[in-house]
Backbone as JSON, one array per atom type, in Angstrom:
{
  "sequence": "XXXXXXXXXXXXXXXXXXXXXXXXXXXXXXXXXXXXXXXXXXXXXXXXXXXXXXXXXXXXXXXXXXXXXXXXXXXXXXXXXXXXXXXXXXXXXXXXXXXXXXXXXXXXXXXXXXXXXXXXXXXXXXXXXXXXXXXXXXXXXXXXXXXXXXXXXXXXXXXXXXXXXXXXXXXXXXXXXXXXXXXXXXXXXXXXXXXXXXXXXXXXXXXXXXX",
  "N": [[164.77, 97.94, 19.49], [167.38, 98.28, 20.99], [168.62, 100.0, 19.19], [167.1, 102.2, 20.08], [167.25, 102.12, 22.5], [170.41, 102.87, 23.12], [170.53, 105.28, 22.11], [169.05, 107.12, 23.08], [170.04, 106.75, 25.85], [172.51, 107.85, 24.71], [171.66, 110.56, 23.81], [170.85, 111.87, 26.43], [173.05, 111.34, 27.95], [174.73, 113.53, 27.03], [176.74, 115.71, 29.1], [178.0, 118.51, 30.53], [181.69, 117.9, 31.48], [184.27, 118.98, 32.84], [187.79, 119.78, 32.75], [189.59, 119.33, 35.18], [187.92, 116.9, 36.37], [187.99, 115.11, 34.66], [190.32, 114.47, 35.09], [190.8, 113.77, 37.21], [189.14, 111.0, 37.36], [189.68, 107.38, 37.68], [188.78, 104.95, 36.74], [186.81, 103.69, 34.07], [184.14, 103.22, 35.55], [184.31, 105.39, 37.17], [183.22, 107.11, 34.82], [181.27, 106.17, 33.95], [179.62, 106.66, 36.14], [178.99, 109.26, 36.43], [177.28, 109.98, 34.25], [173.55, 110.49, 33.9], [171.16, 108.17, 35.0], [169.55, 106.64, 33.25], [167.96, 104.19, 32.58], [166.17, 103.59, 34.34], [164.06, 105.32, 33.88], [163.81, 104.39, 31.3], [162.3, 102.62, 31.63], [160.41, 103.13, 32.38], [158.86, 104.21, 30.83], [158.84, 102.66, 28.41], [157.05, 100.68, 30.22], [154.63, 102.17, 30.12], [154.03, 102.36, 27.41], [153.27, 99.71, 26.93], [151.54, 99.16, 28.97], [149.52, 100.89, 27.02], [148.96, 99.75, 25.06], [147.84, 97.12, 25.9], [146.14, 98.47, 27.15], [144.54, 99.23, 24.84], [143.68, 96.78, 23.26], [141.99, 96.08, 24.99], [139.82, 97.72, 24.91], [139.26, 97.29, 22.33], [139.12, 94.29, 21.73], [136.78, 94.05, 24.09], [134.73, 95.53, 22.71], [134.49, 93.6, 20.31], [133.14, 92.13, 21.43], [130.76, 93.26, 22.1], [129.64, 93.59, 19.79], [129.16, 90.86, 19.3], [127.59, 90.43, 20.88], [125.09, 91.86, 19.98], [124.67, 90.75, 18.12], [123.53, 88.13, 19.01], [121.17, 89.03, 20.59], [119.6, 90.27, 18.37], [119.48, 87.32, 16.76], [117.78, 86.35, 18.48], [115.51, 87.79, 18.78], [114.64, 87.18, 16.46], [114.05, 84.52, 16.44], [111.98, 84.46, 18.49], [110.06, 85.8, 16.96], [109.42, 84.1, 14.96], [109.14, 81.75, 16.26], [106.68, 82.3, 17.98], [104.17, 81.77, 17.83], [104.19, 79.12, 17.57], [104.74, 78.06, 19.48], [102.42, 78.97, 21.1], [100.42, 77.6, 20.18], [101.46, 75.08, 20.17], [101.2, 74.96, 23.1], [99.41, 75.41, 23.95], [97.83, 73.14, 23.3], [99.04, 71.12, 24.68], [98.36, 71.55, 27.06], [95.31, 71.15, 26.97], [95.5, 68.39, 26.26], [96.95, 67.63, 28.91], [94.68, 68.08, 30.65], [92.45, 66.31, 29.47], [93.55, 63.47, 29.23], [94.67, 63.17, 31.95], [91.73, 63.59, 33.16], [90.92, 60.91, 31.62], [92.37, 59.23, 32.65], [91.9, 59.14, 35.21], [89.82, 57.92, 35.12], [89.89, 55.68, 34.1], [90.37, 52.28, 34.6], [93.35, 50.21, 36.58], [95.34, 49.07, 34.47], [97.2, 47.82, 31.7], [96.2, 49.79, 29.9], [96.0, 52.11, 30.95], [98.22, 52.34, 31.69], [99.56, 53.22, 29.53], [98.27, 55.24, 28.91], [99.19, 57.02, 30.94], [101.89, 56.96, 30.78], [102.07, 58.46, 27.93], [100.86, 61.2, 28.85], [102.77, 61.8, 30.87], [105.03, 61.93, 29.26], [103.88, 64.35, 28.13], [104.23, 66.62, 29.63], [106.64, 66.69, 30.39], [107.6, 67.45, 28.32], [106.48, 69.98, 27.93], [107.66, 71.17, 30.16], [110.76, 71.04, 29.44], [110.33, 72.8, 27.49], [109.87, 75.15, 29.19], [111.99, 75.49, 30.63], [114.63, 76.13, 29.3], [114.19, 78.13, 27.94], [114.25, 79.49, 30.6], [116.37, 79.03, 31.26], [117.77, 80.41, 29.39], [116.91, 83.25, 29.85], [118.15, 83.79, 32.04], [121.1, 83.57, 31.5], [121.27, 85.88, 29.63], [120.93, 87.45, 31.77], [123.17, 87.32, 33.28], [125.14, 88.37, 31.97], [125.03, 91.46, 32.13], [125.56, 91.57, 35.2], [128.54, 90.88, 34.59], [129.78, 92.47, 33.02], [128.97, 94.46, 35.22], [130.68, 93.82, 37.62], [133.06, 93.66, 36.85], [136.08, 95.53, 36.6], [135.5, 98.04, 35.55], [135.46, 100.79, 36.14], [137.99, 101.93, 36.32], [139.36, 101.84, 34.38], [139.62, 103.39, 30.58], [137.91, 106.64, 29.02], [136.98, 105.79, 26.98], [136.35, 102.64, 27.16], [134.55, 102.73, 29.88], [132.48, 104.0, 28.67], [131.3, 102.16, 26.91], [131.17, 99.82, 27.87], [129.26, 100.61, 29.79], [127.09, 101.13, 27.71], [126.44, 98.69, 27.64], [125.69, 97.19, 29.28], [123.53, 98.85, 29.96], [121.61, 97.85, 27.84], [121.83, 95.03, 28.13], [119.85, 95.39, 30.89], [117.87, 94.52, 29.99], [116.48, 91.48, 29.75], [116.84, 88.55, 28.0], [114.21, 86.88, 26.01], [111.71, 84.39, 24.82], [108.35, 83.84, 24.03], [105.37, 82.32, 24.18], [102.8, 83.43, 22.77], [99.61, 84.21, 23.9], [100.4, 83.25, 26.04], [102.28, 84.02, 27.61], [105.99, 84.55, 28.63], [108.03, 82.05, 27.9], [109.55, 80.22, 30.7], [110.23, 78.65, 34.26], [108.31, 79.83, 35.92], [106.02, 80.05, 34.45], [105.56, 77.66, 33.42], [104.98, 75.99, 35.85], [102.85, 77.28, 36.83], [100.69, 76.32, 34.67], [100.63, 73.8, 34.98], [99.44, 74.37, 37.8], [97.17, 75.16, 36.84], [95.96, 73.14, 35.3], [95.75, 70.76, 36.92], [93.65, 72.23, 38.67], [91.9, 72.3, 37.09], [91.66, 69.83, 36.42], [90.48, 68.46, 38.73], [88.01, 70.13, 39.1], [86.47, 68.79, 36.65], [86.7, 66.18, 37.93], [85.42, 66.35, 40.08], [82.85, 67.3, 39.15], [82.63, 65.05, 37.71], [81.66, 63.13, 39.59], [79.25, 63.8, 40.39]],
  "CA": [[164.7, 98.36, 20.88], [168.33, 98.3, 21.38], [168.71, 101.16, 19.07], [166.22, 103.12, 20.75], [167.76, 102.73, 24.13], [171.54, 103.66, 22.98], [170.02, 106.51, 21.22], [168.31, 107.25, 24.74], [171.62, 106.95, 26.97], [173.73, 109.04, 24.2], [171.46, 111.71, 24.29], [171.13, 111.9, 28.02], [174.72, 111.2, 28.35], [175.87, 115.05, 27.08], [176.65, 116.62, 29.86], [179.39, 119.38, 30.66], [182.67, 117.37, 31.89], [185.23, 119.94, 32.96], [189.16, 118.69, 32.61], [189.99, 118.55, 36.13], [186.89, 116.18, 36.75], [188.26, 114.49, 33.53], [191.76, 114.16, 35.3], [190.54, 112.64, 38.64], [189.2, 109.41, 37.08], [190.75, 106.39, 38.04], [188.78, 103.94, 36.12], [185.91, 103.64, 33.18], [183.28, 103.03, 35.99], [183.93, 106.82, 37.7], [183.18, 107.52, 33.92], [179.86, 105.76, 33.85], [179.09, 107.2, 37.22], [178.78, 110.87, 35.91], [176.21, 109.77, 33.92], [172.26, 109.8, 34.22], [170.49, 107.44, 35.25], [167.92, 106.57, 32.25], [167.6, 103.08, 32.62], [164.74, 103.61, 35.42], [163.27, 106.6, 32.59], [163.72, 103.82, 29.74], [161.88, 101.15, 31.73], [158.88, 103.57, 33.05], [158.52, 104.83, 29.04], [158.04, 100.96, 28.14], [155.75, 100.07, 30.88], [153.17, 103.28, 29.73], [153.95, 102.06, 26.48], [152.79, 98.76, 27.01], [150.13, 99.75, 29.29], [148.6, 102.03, 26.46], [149.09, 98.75, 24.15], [146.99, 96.56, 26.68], [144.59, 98.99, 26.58], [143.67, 99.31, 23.28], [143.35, 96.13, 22.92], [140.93, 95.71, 25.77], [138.81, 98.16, 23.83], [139.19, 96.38, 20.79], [137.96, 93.12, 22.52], [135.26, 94.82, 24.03], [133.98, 96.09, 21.2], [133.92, 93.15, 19.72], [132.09, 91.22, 22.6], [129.66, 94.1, 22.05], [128.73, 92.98, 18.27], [128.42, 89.32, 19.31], [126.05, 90.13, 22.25], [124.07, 92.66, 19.52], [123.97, 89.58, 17.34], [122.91, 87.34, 19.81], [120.08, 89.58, 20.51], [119.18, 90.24, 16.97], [118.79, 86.31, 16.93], [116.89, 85.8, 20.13], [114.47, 88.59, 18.83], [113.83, 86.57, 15.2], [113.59, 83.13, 16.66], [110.71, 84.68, 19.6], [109.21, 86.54, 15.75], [109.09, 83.33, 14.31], [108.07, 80.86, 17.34], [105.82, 82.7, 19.42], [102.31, 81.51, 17.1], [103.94, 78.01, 17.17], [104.62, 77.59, 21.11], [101.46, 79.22, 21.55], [99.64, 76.24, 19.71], [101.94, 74.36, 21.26], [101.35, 74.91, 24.97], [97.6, 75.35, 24.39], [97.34, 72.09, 22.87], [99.43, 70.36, 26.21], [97.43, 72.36, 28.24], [94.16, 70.19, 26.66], [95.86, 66.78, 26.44], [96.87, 67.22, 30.17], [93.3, 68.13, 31.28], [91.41, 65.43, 29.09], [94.17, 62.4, 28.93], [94.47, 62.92, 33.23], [90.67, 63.08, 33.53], [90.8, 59.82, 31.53], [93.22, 58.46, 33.4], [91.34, 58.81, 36.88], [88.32, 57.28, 35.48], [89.8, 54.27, 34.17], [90.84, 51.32, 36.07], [94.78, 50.38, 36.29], [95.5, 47.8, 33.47], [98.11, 48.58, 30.86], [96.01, 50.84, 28.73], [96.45, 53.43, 32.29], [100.03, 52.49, 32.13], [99.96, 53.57, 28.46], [97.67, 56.76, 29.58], [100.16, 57.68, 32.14], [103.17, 57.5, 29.85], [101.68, 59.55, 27.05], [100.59, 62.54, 29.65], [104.02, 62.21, 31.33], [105.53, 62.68, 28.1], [103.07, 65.85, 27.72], [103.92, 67.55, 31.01], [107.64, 66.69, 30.38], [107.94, 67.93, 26.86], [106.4, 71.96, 28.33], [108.9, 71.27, 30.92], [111.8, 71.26, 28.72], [110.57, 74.35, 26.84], [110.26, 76.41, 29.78], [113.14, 75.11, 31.01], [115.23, 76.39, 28.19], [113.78, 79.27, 28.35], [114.52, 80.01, 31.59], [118.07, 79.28, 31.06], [118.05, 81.77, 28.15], [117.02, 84.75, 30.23], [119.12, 83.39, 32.95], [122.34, 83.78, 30.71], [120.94, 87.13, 29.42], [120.9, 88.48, 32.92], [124.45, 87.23, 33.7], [125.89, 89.7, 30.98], [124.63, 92.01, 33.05], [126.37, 91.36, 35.87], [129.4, 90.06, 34.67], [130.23, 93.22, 33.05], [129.15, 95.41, 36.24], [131.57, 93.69, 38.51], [134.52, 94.02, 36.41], [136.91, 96.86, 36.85], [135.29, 99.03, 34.29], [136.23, 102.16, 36.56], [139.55, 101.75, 36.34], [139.83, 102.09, 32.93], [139.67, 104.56, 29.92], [136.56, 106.81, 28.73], [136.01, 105.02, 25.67], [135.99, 101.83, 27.83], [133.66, 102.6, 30.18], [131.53, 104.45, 27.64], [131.06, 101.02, 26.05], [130.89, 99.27, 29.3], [127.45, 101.64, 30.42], [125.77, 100.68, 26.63], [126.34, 97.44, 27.06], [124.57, 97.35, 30.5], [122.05, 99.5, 29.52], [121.39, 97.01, 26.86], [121.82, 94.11, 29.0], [119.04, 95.35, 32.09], [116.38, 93.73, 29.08], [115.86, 90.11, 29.36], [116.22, 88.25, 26.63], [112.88, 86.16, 26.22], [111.02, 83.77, 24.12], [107.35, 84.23, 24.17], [104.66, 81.48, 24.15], [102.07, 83.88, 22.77], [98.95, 85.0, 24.86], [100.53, 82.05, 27.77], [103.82, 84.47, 28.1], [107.45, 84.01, 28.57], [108.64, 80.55, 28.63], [109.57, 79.77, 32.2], [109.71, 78.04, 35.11], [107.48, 80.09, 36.8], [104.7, 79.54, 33.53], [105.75, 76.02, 33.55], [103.93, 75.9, 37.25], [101.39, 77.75, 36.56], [100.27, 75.25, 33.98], [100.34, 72.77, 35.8], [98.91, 74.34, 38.78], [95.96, 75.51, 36.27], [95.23, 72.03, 34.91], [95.24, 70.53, 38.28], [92.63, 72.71, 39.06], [90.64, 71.65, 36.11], [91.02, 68.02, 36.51], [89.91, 68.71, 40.1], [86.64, 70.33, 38.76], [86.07, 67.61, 36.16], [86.5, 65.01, 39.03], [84.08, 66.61, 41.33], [81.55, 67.09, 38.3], [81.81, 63.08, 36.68], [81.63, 62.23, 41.08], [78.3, 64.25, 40.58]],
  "C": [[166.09, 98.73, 21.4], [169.22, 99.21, 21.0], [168.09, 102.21, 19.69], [166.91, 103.49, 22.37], [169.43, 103.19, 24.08], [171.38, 104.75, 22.23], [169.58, 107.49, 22.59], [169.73, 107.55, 25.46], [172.18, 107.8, 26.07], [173.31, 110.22, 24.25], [171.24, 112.23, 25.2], [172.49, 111.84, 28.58], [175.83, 112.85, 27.63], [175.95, 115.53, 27.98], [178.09, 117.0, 30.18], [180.51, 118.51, 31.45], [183.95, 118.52, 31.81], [186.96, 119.02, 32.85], [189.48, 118.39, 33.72], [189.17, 117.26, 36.35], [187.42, 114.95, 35.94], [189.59, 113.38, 34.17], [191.78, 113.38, 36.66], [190.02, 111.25, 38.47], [189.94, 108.72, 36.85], [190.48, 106.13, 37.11], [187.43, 104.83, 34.61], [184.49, 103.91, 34.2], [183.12, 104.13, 36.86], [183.7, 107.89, 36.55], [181.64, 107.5, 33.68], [178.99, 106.75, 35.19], [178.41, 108.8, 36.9], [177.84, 110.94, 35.23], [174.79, 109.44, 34.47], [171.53, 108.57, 34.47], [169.04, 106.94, 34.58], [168.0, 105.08, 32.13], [166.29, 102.59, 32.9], [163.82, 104.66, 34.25], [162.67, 105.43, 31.4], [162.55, 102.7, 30.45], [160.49, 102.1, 32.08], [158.35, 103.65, 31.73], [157.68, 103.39, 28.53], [157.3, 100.17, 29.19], [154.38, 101.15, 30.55], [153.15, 102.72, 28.6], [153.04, 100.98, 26.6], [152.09, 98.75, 27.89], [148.92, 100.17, 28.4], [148.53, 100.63, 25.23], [148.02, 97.91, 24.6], [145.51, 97.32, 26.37], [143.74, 99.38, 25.73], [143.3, 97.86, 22.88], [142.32, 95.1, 23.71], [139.93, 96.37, 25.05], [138.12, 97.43, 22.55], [138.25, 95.19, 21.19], [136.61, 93.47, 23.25], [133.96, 95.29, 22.88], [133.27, 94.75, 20.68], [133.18, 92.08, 20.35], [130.68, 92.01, 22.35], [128.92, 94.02, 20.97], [128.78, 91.66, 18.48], [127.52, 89.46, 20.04], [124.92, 90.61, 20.9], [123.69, 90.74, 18.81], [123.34, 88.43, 17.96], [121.39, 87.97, 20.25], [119.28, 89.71, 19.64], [118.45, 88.63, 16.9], [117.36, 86.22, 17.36], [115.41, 86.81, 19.41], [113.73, 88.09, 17.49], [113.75, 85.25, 15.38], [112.22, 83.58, 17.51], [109.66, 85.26, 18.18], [108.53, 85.22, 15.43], [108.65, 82.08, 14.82], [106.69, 80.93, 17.89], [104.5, 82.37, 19.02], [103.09, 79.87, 17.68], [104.06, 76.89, 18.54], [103.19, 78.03, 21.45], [100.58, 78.3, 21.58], [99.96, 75.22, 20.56], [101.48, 73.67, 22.89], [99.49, 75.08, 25.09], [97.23, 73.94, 23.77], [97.97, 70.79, 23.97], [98.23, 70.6, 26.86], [96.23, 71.06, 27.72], [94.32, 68.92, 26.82], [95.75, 66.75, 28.26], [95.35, 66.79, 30.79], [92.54, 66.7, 30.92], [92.44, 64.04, 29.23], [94.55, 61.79, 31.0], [93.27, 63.24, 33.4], [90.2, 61.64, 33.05], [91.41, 58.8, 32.26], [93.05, 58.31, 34.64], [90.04, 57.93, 36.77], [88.38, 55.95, 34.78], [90.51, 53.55, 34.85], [92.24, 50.68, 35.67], [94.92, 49.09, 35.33], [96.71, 48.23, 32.94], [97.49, 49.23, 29.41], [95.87, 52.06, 29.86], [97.51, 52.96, 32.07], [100.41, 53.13, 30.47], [99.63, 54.84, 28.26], [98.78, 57.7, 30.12], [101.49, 57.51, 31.41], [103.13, 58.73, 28.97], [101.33, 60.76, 27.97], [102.24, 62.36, 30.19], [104.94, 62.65, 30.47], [105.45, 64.36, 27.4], [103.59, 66.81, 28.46], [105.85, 67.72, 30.97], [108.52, 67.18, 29.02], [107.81, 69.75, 27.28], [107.33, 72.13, 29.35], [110.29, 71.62, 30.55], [111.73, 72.47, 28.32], [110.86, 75.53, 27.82], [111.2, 76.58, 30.15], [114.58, 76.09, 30.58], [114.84, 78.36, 27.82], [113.9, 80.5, 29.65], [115.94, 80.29, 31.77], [118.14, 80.47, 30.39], [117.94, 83.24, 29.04], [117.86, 84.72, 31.67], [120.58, 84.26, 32.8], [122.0, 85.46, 30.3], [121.26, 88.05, 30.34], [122.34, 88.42, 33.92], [125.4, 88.27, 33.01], [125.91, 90.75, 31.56], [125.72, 92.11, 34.0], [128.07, 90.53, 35.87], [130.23, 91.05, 34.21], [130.23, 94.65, 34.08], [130.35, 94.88, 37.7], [132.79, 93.45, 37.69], [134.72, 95.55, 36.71], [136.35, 98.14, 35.9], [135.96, 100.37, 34.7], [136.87, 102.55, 36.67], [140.42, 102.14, 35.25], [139.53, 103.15, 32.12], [138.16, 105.05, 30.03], [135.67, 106.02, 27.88], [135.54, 103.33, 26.26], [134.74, 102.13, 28.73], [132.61, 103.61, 29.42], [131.31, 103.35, 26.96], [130.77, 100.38, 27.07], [129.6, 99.62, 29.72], [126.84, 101.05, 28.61], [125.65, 99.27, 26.56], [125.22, 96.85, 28.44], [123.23, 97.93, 30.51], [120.95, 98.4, 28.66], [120.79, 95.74, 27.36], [120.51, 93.9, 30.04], [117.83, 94.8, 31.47], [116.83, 92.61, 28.69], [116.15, 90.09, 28.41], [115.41, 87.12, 26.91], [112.05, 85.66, 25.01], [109.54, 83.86, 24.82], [106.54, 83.42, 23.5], [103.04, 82.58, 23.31], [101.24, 84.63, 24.18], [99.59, 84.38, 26.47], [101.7, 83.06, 28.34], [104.62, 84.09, 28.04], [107.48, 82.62, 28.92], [109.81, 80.99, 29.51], [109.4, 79.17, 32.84], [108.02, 78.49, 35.39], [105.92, 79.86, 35.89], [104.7, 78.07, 33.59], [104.29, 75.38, 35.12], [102.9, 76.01, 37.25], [100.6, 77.07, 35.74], [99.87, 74.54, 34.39], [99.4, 72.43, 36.92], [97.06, 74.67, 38.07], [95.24, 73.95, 35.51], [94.96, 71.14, 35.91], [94.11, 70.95, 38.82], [91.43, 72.37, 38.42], [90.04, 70.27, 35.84], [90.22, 67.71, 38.17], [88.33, 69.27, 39.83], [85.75, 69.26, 38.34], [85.81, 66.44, 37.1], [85.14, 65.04, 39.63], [82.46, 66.31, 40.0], [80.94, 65.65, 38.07], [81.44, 62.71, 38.34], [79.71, 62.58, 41.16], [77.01, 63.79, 39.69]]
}
């Protein structure tokens, strides 16, 4: 660097010196004076420099944020391949316990084989809880990517940046989602609905055994 910038000043530093001009300096420093001013030149050169350094290596990092998301997707899309028969079973076989283990549990009387009732169903109702749960997080996080690369500066920056920036958004505006079979996305909002659908059924059953 220190060749580069006396390489810099000497060739900026030819300039025509006539003899009187020569013969009026007092000192060394009405010597320097006559000279350009590339100090302010040398320091703008190495801030573009190192600007254009920065930004390649925002690219670079980008990029490679852009093959961990793919692979994270890739995942997400062969774990939902290889779940989605076994949550399905899953959540249809809660679904039944709830209904039949809380219609048993209203029609017998409180002892500790209802306190052993009412553990085992709370266990049931708190086990599809977790999944959707987890699930919900997942497309949660999915949909933060999203927005995490639309409020950065993207516009600010190069083409090839925001040309990577727009596919990754594009990419991004699709959920990622685990899939219970015919029941749908694990979710809260299926989580509820479960619940609110076996409620309804132990509410039938009630009325029927009352009948």
């Amino acid at each position: 660097m220190n060749g580069s910038r006396l390489s810099m000043m000497e060739a900026r530093s030819v300039i025509p010196i006539t003899s009187d001009r020569l013969a009026s300096m007092q000192n060394v420093e009405d010597f320097l004076s006559l000279l350009p001013s590339s100090e302010t030149e040398l320091d703008s050169t190495e801030s573009e420099f190192s600007t254009s350094v920065v930004q390649k290596e925002m690219e670079q990092y980008l990029v490679e944020c852009i093959k961990h998301h793919q692979k994270l997707l890739d995942v997400s899309e062969k774990l939902d391949t290889l779940w989605t028969t076994v949550f399905f079973v899953q959540f249809l076989t809660a679904s039944l316990l709830i209904c039949f283990l809380g219609f048993q549990a209203m029609t017998m009387p409180i002892d500790h084989n209802f306190m052993k009732m009412l553990g085992y169903l709370s266990t049931v109702v708190t086990q599809l809880g977790l999944f959707c749960a987890i699930g919900s997080n997942l497309m949660t996080q999915s949909e933060a990517v999203y927005n995490a690369v639309y409020d950065s500066e993207w516009y600010r920056q190069s083409a090839h940046y925001t040309f990577c920036t727009a596919m990754i958004m594009m990419r991004a505006q699709r959920p990622v989602q685990i899939t219970a079979g015919w029941f749908g996305t694990l979710s809260l909002p299926l989580y509820a609905s479960l619940l609110q659908s076996s409620y309804s059924y132990l509410a039938l059953l009630s009325s029927m055994h009352e009948e």
